[in-house]
N, C-alpha and C positions, 0 to 999 in steps of 0.2 A: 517394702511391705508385702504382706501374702498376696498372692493374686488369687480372686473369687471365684466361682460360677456367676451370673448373671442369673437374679431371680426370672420366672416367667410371666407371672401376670401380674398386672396390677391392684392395688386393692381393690376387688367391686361387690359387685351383686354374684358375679358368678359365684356358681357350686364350686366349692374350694374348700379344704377342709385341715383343721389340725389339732390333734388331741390337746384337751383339757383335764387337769388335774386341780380340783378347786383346794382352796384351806379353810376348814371350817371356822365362823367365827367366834373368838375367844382361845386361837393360839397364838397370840403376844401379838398380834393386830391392832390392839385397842379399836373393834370398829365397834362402833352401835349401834342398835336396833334396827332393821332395815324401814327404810320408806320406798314407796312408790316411785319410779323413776322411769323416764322415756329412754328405749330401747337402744335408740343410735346413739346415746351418750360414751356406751361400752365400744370401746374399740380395741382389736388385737393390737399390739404395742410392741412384741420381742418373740421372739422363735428361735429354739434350739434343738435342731433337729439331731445331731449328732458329738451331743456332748462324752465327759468321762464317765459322764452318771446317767441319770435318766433322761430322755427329754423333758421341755417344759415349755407353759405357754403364758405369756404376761400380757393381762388384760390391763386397760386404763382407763379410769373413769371420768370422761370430759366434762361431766356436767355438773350442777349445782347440789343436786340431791343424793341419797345414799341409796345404792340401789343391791334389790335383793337377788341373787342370782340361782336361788333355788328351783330345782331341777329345768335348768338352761340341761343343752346338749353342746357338746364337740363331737369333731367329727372329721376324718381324716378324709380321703379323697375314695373314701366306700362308704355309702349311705347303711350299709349293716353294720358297720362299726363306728357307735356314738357312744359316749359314756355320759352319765347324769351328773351333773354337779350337784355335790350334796347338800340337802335340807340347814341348813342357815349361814349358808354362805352368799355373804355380803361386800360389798366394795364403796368405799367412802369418796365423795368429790376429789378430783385429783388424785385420788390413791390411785397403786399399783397393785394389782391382786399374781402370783405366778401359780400359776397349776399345775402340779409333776406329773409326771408321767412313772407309771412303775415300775422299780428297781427291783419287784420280784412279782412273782403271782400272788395276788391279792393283798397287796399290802396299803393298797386303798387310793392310788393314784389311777390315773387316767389309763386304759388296760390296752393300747396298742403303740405302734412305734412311730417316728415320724422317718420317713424315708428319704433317697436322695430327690424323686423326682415326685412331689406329695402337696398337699392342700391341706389349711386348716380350717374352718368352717364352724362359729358360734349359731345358736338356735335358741330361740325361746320355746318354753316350755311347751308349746302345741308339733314342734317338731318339725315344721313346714315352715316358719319366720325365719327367716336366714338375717339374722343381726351383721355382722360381718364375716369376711373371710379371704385370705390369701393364699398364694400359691408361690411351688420354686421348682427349677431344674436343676436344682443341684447342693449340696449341702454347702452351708456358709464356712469358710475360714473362720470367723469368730462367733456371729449369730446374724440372725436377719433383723432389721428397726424399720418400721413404718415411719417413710417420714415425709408430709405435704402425698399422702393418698399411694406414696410410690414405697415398695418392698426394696431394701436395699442391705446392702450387708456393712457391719457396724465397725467402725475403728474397734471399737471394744468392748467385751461384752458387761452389762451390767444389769444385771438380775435383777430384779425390784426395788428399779432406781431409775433418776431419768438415762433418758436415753442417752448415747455419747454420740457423738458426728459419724454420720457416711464413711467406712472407707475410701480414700481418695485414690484412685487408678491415676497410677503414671501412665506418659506416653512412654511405650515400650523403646520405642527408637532414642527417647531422651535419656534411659538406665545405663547406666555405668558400670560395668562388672567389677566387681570387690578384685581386687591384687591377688594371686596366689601365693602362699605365704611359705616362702623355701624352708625345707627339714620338718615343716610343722604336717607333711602330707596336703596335696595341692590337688583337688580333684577339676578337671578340665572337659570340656566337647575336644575332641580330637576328630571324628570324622561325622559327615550327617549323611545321607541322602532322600531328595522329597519325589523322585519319581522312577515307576517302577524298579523297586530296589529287590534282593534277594530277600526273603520274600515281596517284601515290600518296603515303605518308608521305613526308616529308622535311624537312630541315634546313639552313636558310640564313645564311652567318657574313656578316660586313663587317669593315673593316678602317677603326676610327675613328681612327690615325694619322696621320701625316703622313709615315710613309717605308712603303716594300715588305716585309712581313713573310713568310719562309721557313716554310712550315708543312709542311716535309719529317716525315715518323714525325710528327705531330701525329693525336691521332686522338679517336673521338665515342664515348661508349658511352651508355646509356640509365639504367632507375635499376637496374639488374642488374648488379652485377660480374661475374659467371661466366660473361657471354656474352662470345663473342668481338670482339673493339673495331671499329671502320670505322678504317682507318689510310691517311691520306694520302700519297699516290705522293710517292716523291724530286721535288724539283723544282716542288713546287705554292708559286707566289707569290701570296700578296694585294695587291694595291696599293691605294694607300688610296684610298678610299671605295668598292672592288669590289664587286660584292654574289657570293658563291660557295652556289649548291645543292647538296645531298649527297642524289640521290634515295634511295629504299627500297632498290633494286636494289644501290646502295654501299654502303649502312652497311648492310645484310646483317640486320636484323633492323627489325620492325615497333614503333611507337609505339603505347601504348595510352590506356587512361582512365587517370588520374589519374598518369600518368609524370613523366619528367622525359628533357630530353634535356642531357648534358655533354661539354663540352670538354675534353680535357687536356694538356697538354705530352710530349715523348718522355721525358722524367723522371718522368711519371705524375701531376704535378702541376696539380689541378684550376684553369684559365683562367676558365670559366665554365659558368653553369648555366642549363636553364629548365625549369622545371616547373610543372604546370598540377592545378587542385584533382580530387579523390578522386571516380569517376564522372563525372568530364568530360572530354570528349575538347577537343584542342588544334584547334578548327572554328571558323570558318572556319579561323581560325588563332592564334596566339598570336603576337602582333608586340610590338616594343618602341616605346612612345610618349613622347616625340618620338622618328624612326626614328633608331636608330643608338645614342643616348643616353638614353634614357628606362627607365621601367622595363615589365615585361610587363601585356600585356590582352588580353582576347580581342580579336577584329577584328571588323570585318562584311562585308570580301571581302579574299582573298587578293591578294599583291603579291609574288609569285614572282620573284623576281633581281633586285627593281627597290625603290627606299624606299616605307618603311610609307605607309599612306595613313592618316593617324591625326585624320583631320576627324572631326566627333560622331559619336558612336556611334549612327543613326539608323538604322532597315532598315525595309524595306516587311513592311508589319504585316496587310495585307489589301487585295484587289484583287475588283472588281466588274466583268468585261466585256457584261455583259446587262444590259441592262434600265436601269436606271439607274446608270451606271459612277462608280464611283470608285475612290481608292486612298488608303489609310490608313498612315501612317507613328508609327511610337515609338521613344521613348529609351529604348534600353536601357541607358543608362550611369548614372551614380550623380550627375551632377550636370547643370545646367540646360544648355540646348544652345541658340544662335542660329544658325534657320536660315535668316537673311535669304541670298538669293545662291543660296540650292540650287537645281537645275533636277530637272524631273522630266519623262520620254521615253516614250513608243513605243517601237517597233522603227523609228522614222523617226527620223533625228539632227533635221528642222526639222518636228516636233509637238513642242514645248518647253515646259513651264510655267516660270517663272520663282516662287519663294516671296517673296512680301515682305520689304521690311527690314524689320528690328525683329520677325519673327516669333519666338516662344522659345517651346520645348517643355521643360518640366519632366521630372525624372525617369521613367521608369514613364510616361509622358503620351500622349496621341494626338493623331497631327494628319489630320483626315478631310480630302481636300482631291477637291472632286464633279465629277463631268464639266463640267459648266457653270463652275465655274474653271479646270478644264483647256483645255477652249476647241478639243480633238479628242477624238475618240472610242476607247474599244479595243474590236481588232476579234476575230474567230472565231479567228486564229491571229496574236498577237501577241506584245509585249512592255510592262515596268513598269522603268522604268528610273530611280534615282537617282543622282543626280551633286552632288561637292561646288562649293563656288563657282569652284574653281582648274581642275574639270572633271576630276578626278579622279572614275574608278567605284565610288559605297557601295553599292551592295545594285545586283540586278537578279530578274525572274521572267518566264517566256515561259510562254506555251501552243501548241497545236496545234488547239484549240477552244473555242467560248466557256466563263466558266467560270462556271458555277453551282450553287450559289448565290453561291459566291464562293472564289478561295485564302485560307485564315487560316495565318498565323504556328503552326506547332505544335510541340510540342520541337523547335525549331530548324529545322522544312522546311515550306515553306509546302504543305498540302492542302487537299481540296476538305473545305467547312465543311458542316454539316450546317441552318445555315441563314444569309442573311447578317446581320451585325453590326455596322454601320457606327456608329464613334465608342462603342464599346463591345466588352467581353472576348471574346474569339474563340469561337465554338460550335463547338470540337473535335474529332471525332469519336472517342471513344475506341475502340479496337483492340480486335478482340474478345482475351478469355484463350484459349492456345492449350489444346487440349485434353491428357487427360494421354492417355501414348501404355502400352498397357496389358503393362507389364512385370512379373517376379515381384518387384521392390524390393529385391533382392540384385547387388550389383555385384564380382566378383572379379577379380583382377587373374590375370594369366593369361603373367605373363612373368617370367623372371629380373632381379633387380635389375640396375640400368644395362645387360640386354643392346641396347640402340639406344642410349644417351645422346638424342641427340633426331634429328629427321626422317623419323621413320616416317609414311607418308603414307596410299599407297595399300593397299586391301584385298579381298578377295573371296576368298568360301567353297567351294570345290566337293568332292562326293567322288566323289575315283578310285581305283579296287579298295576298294570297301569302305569306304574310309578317311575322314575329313575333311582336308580340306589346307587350308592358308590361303595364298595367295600374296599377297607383302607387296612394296611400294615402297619405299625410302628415298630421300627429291627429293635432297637434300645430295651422298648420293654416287652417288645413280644407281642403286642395288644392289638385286638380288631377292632373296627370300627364298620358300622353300618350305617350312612350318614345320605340322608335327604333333603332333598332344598326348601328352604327357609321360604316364608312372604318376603322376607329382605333379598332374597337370590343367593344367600351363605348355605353354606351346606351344613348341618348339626346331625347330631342324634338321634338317630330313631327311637322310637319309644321303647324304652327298656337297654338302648346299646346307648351310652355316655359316650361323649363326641371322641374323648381322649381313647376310647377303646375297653372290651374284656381282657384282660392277659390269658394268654396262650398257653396252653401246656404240651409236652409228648401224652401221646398213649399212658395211660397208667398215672395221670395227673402229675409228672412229677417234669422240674425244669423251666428253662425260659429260653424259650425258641426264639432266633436274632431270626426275627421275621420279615425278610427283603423284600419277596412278590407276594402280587395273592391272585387268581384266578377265581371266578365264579364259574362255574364247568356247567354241561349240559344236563347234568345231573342233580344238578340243584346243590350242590355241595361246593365248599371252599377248600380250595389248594393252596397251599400257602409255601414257597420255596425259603429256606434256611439254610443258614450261611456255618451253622454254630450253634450249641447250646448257652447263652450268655451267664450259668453257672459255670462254665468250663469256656470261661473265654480266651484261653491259650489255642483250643484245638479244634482244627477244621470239622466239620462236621455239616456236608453237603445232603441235603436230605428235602423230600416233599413230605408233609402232613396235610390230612387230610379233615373235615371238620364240618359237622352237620350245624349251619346255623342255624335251625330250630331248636338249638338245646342255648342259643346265646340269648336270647331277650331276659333280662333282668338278673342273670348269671353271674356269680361274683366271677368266674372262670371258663374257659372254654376249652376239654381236652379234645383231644384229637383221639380220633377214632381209627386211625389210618397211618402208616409210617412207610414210605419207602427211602433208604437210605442210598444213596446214589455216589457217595465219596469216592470208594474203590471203581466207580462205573467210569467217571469224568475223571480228567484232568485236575492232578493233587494240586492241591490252592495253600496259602496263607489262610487263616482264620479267619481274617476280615478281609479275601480277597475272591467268596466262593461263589455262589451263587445269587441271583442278584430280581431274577427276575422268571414268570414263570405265564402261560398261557394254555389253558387245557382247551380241547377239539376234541376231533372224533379223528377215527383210524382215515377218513378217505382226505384229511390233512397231509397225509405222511404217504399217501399213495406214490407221489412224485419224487421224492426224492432219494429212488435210487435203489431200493432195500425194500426186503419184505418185511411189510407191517405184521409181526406178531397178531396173531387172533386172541378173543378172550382177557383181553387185558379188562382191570376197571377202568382207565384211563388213559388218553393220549394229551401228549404235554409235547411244548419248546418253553427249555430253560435256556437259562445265558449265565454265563460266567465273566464275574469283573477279569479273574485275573489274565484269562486268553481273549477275551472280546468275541467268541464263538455262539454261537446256540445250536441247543443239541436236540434232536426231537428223540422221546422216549419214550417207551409203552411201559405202563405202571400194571405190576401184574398179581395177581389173585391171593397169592403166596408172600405179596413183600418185596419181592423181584423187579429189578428194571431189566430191563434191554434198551442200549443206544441202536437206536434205527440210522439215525443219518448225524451229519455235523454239516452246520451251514455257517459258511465263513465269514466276518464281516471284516469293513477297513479298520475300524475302532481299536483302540486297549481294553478298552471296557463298555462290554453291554452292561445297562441298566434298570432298563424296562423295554419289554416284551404289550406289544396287540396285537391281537388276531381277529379280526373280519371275518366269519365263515361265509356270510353273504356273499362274498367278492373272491377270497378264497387270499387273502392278504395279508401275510405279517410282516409286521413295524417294527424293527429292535432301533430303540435312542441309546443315544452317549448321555453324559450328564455337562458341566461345567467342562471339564478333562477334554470335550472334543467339539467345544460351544455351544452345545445341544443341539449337534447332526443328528440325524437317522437314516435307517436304508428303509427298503422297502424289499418282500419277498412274494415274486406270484406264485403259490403252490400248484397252481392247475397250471405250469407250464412243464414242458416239454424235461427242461433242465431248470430247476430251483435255484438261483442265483442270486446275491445283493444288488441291488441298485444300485443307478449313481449316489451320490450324497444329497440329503436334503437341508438347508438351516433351519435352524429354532426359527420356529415362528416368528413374525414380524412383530416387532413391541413388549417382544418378551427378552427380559437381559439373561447372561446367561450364568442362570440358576443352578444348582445341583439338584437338579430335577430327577428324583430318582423310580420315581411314578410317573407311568402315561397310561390314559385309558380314555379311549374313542366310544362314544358312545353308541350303541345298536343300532343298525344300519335302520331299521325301521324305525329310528325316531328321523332320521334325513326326512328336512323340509327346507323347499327353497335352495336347493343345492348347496347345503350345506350340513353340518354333523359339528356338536360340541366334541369337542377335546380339552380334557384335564391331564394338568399338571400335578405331581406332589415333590415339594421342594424340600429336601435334606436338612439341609442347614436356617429354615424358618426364616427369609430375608428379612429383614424390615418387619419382624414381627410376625409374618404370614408363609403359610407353609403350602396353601391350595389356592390354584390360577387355574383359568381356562378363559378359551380362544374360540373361533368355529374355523373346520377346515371349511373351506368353498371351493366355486367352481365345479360342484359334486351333480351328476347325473342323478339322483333320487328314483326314476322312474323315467330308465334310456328306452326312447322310442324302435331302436333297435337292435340286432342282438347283441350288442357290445353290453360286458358287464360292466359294473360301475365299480371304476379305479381300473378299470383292464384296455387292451388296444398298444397303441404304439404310441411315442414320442407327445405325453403329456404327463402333468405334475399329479402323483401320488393324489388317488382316490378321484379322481376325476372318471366321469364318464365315456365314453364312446371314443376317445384318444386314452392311455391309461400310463401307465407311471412305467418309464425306462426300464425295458430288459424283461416287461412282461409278455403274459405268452397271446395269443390270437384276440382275445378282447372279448371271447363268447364267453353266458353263465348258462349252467344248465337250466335248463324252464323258463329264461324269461323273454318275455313279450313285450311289447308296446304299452307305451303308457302304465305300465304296471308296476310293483314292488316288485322286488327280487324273486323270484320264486315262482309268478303268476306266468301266464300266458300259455307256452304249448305245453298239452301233457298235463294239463289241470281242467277238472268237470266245475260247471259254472259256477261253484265257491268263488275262484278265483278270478279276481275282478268284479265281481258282483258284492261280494259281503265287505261291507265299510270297515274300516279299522276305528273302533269305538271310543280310542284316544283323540286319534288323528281324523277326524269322520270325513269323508270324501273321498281317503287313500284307500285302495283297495287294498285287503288282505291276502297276504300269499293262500294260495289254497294248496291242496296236491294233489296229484296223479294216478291214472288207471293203473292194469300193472298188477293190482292188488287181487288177495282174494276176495270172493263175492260176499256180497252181504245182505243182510236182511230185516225187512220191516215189517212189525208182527212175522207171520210166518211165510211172509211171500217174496221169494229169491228173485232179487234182484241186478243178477250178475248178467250179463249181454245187454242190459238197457243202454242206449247209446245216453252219453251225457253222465249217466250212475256213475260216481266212482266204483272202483270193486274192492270197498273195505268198508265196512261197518262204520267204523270210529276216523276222524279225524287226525291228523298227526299231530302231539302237541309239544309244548318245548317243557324244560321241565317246572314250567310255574303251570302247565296247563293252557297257556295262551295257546287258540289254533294256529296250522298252517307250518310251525318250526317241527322242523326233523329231529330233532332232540340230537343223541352222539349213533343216528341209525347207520351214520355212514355213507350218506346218501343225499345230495344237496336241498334243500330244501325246497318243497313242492314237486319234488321229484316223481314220486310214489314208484320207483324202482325205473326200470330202461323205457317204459310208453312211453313216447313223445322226443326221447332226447337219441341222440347218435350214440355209437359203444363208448365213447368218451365221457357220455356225460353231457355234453351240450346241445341245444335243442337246435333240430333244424331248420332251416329258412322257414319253411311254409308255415310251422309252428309259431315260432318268431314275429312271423306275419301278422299275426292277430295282437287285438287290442286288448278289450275288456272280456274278453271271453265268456261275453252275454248272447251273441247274433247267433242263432238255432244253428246258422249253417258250419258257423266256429267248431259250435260244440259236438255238431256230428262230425265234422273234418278229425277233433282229438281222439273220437273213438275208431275210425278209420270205416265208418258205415258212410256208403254212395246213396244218399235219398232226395230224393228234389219236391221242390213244390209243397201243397198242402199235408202231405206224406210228410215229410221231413218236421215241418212246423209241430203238427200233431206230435209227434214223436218227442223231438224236443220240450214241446208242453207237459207230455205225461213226463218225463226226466227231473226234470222242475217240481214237477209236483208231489213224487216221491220222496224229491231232495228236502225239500220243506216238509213232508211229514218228519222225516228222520229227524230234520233239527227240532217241530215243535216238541216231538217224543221227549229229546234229550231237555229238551228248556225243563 
């Protein structure tokens, strides 16, 4: 039987929507007259969102009485698109009413469409009674049936009739592949691969027949029914012996360990199957041996569109290019292998060894074969190349320098060995254990059931007015979200932003941007990193948009105001393997690492890319233009989400599921910018394909500690948004150590700091204070209460500046005065934050801090930087006694004129 989508919600009260097309009463209905009837009688009953013809919605009437349906609303999953049900349309006890949708412009049904990923939504006549309403991620195989309150998709579809049974989901492992049918054209899975493949997963069929088989509606699913199928275009022919690839990019969803990928017919009838064992990825590949006809095996190199290469199962086992070179080969197959006839290479096609006949390598065996039978040498950047006798390519290994001690064979990727081993068990190096990353061991989930279904991507925490806000990506539909915490502790919708998001558009309105990250930048504007445009989902399209969320509140859409296209900049990707994640700064982020920071740019970014596991930091520039500044390496395959900490000076790039949900750590204010050791996924959190992380503002840190949100991919269990608290956090280090800086302590911790970071100082801070406060700050700092948090002092900032003045009286040399007029604010306007000036915050340019940027001891030394004698030590004036107090008083007193002026 066909395999499904999996609806998303259940039926409820939620805003959920789907057009209604009424029939007025008196076209062959037999209904009569309407009567009065109570509202929750009427329930949605059938949904066809993607029929031959138009859509349609069948309502059913539970109750006793006839009830009149006259101007009721439907309503899809946009509040401006509802249509009226027309003036004397009626539905009788038990009856079935179906509503069309229309087959042309005004031809008098319900006037929009119902989509793949869509809500339907009944209303009484006031517009605001929400009678029922359902929701789906994905169009039905035959249609959707409400049945016992739950959305399910139907054996069969029956239009204005009772309903028919549930489709019933086999267990996929219990299917049996249909026979291929000799001479009649026998289409087959011939090779798969589920981890990082050219470009990525994919799935390759052939056609062992002897006629052209039509593989029109033919489609692939994996071992998941409820995901949506890869379905073959009208008009796709195999001919026989063709070899056809299905990148990642078309079958629209990834292969993992222990999967399966299958076939099926437009009837839903499973063709064929391949699946590969539990924690093992399908690498090099999984091919059929003999090709075409045989049964499945792992490989030892991929054979993309072309027949299996299915000679022994022989790979190069270890390589020695110093010293005294060799190259070692084994069978990794299960039975005895002759390798008379193999050749073995260089990077030169005539440096050739030829193996003897009659050489045989036993299972598990080794065959050491020494420079001196090689009869050349390998050089500082070469190659190890095996070839079958027919000249076909088994294994190969390069380097770029010599290698030593030597590469060994290790779960599956040859590295460097920890000593060499010729003719004996590889000396491995075992990986260190990542550290654990120091969380309270409590994981909540933090969102309504099914509100994403799946594609929640990107994520980032900032508060404006007061508030915490999470700005959210969905790549699927492009859509933002602005979402706020609930009385219940859920995160929803802000007022005017629906929890599920506005969709996205380029520049010029036009598109659906696969929107991976999102950034809240210092400029009060969202960055949003894309992978793709998901109208053109064949082709990479690496790009940042830009996006004033003051134009999003109540918005059916959100264009982008802003494009830089960054494909040609990075490293060329797969479609679905580019960008993944994105963090906007200011320029003195990028000071460190190595490169001059471009001036004048609008913005400063680190992106990451899935398909190299890299982040690149780049200045986005006035005209359109990027410039790569630095590349900063990680251990991972794939970065997924990017945080950046300015307070601390810290970025976080996470793996997702792919790497158990590790992360490094990056101190930028060090000497040399380098990844950490490894950290694990939080305690209590399983491992997710968390493709969102976003740490919340350093100035919400209370109690040593700071919220961290997750956004989960694949919507586990219903739920797509979790968070944790990191601890162990210094919120306000007594001394100069910044928080998350120092030596030989776990990520974001204070006064000891996270592995590989630089000296442990931040610029400006002091004792007992926020980030930002102590030397190098006039008594704001430390004195004025943080009006969230009341008790925490607010960073203030720094002399340095120019003079300023109250009414007409200059107040520049006043000791204690800063010397700027205004405040420094962030860009909601909150005091105290340096916006993108470049310059840490409370800084107010070089007073108080060393050329580096960090404050010094004596600076440091202070506390609340309230004591008269503090505040004259910041301005570098010697006054003692009653002199100094006075002075300090008049400073104070100015300072508070300035503020009541502004109140």
């Amino acid at each position: 039987m066909r395999r499904c989508p999996r609806p998303a919600l259940r039926l409820s009260a939620l805003a959920l929507a789907l057009p209604l097309l009424a029939v007025p009463a008196g076209l062959g209905l037999g209904l009569a007259s309407a009567s009065a009837a109570p509202s929750d009688d009427i329930r949605l009953s059938e949904i066809e969102s993607s029929g031959d013809g138009a859509d349609w919605v069948e309502l059913v009437n539970n109750g006793a009485g006839e009830v009149d349906l006259t101007g009721w609303f439907l309503r899809d999953d946009k509040d401006d698109r509802d249509w009226t049900v027309p003036a004397g349309t009626t539905i009788a006890p038990g009856e079935r009413l179906v509503l069309e949708g229309e087959e042309s412009d005004g031809d008098g049904g319900f006037d929009f469409g119902l989509g793949k990923a869509d809500q339907a939504r009944l209303y009484l006549p006031d517009g605001t009674t929400e009678v029922d309403a359902v929701a789906w991620d994905g169009h039905a195989a035959t249609t959707y049936i409400v049945v016992d309150s739950e959305l399910v998709t139907a054996a069969e579809t029956t239009k204005g009739a009772e309903n028919s049974a549930p489709l019933a989901l086999e267990d996929p492992a219990d299917q049996e592949p249909a026979e291929p049918v000799p001479g009649d054209g026998s289409v087959v899975i011939n090779e798969v691969v589920s981890n990082a493949g050219t470009p990525d997963d994919w799935v390759e069929l052939t056609n062992i027949g002897a006629e052209a088989v039509d593989i029109s509606d033919w489609y692939l699913l994996d071992d998941d029914d409820t995901k949506e199928p890869s379905v073959f275009a009208g008009g796709t022919v195999i001919e026989p012996g063709q070899y056809v690839v299905v990148d990642r990019d078309e079958l629209g969803f990834g292969l993992g360990k222990g999967d399966m990928a299958r076939l099926f017919s437009p009837a839903g009838t499973l063709v064929d199957t391949a699946d590969w064992p539990e924690d093992t990825h399908a690498t090099p590949s999984l091919q059929r041996c003999p090709d075409a006809a045989g049964g499945f095996e792992l490989s030892t190199i991929t054979t993309k569109g072309a027949a299996n290469n299915c000679a022994a199962p022989v790979v190069i086992h270890e390589i020695s290019s110093q010293g005294e070179d060799f190259v070692e080969l084994r069978n990794v197959g299960d039975e005895q292998a002759d390798l008379g006839g193999y050749m073995l290479k260089d990077a030169e096609d005539d440096h050739a060894y030829e193996i003897p006949e009659g050489t045989t390598l036993e299972a598990g065996g080794l065959l050491l074969v020494t420079g001196e039978e090689l009869g050349f040498g390998l050089g500082g950047e070469d190659a190890a190349r095996l070839f079958a006798p027919d000249g076909a390519l088994l294994d190969e290994a390069s380097w770029t320098a010599h290698v030593s001690p030597s590469f060994g064979l290790c779960e599956g990727e040859l590295v460097t060995q920890a000593s060499a081993t010729p003719g004996g068990a590889n000396d491995c190096i075992e990986p260190e254990a990542a550290a654990a990353l120091p969380t309270s061991g409590e994981v909540a989930v933090l969102d309504g059931e099914n509100t994403w279904a799946e594609d929640l991507s990107g994520l980032d925490a900032a508060m404006i007015d007061g508030e915490m806000v999470l700005w959210a990506s969905t790549n699927d539909a492009g859509q933002i979200s602005r979402l706020v915490e609930g009385a219940d502790g859920t995160f929803v919708g802000s007022e005017g932003w629906p929890a599920g998001g506005i969709p996205a558009r380029f520049p010029g309105g036009e598109g659906a941007p696969d929107g991976e990250g999102i950034s809240y930048g210092p400029d009060g504007k969202l960055y949003q990193s894309i992978e793709r445009d998901n109208d053109e989902g064949g082709t990479s399209h690496n790009a940042v948009l830009r996006f004033d969320p003051a134009e999003g509140a109540d918005a059916d859409e959100l264009v982008a105001e802003a494009e830089w296209d960054l494909t040609g900049l990075l490293p060329e990707t797969a479609a679905n393997a580019g960008l993944e994640a994105i963090e906007v700064g200011s320029a003195s982020d990028l000071e460190n690492l190595g490169a001059t920071v471009p001036a004048g740019a609008e913005a400063y970014a680190f992106v990451a890319l899935e398909a190299t596991g890299d982040v690149y930091a780049v200045a986005l520039m006035p005209d359109g233009s990027a410039e790569l500044v630095a590349t900063l390496a990680s251990p991972f395959d794939g970065v997924m989400a990017l945080d950046l900490q300015e307070a601390t000076g810290t970025l976080r790039a996470f793996c997702d599921e792919a790497c158990e949900g590790e992360s490094v750590t990056y101190d930028l204010r060090a000497d040399e910018v380098t990844a950490s050791p490894r950290y694990a996924r939080p305690a209590g959190m399983e491992n997710l394909a968390n493709e969102g992380v976003a740490i919340a503002p350093w100035e919400t840190c209370t109690d040593g500690a700071l919220r961290i949100f997750f956004a989960d991919d694949a919507n586990a269990d219903g739920h797509s948004l979790r968070g944790t608290e990191l601890t162990g956090l210094d919120c306000a280090p007594e001394d100069d150590a910044a928080p998350g800086t120092g030596e030989d302590t776990d990520p974001g911790t204070g006064g000891e700091t996270v592995p590989g970071t630089g000296d442990g100082t931040e610029p400006g801070t002091g004792g007992e204070t926020e980030p930002g406060t102590g030397g190098g700050t006039d008594p704001v700092a430390g004195g004025e209460l943080d009006p969230i948090d009341s008790g925490e002092p607010q960073p203030g900032h720094g002399a340095g500046e120019d003079p300023v003045t109250v009414d007409d009286t200059d107040l520049s040399g006043v000791p204690g005065v800063p010397e700027d007029e205004s405040m420094p604010t962030d860009s909601n306007g909150d005091p105290g934050r340096s916006g993108d000036s470049g310059e840490s915050p409370s800084t107010g340019g070089n007073a108080g801090t060393d050329s580096s940027g960090s404050a010094p001891a004596e600076a440091a030394s202070s506390s609340s930087g309230t004591d008269p004698q503090q505040s004259l030590a910041r301005t570098g004036t010697e006054l003692a006694g009653t002199g100094a107090l006075a002075l300090a008083a008049l400073a104070a007193g100015f300072w508070m004129l300035r503020r009541s002026r502004r109140a």
